[in-house]
C-alpha positions as CSV (number, residue, x, y, z in Angstrom):
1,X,0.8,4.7,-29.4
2,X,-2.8,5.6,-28.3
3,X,-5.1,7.0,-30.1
4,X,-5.9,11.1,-29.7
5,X,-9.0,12.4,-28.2
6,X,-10.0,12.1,-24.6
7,X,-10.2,9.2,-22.5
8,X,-9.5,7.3,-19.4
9,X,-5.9,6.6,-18.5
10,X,-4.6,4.1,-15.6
11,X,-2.3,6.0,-13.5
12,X,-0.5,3.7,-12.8
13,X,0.4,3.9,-16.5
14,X,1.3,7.6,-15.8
15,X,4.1,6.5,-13.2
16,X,5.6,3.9,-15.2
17,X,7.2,6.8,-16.7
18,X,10.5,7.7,-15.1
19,X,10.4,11.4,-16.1
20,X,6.1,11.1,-14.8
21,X,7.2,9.8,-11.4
22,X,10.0,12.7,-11.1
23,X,8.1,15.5,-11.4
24,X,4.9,14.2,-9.5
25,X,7.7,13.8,-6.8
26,X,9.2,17.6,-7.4
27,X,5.5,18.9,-7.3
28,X,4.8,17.3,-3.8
29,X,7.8,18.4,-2.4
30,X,7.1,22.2,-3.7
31,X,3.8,22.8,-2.6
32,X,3.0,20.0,-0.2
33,X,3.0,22.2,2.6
34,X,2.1,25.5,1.3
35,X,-1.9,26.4,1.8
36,X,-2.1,28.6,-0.8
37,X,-0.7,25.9,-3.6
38,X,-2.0,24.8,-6.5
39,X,-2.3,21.6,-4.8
40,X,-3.6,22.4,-1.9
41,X,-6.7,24.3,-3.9
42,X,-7.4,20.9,-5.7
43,X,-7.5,19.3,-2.7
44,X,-10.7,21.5,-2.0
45,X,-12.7,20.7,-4.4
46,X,-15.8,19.1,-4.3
47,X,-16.0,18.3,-8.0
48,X,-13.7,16.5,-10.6
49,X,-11.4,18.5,-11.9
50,X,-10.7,19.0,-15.9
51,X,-8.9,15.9,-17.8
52,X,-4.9,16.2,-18.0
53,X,-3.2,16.5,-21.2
54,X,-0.6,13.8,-22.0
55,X,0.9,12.6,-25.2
56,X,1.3,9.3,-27.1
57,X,3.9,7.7,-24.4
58,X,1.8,8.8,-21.6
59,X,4.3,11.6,-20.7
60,X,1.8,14.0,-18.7
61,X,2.6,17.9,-20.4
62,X,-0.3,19.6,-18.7
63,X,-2.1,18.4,-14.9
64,X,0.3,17.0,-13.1
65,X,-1.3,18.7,-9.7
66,X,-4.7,16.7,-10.6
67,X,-2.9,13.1,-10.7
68,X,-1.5,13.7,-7.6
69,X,-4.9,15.1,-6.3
70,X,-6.9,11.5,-8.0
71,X,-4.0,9.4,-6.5
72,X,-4.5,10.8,-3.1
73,X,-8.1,10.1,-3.7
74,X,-7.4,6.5,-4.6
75,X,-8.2,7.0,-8.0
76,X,-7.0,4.0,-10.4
77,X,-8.1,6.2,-13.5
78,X,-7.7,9.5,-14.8
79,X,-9.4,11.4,-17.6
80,X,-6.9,12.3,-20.1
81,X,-6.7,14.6,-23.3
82,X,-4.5,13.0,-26.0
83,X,-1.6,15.3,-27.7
84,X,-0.8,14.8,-30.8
């Protein structure tokens, strides 16, 4: 169990979970080749975006677009908001 509050979180931590790895996949699919996705505007940016929100078995509720976006960057951590 980790502790709340924000920190960094390995991602590949985030994709040892079965239901993680699933919807990064889903996401991709969806909006991979749309321009005007929610993916595609992160892709943009010249800045980091905000941390993701995950909870105490590293089950991502909220930023699944930015791990993909700091994976495609090469990213081996992420900044991470802690649920109770």
């Amino acid at each position: 169990m980790m502790a709340r509050g924000t920190q960094n979180v390995r991602v590949a931590d985030l994709l040892a979970n079965p239901e993680n790895a699933f919807w990064l996949d889903a996401v991709r699919r969806a909006e991979d080749a749309n321009p005007a996705s929610t993916l595609n505007k992160l892709r943009r940016l010249s800045t980091p975006p905000p941390p993701i929100t995950i909870n105490a078995h590293n089950e991502i509720l909220d930023g699944r677009h930015r791990v993909l976006i700091a994976m495609e960057r090469g990213q081996t951590y992420i900044e991470a908001n802690i649920a109770p």
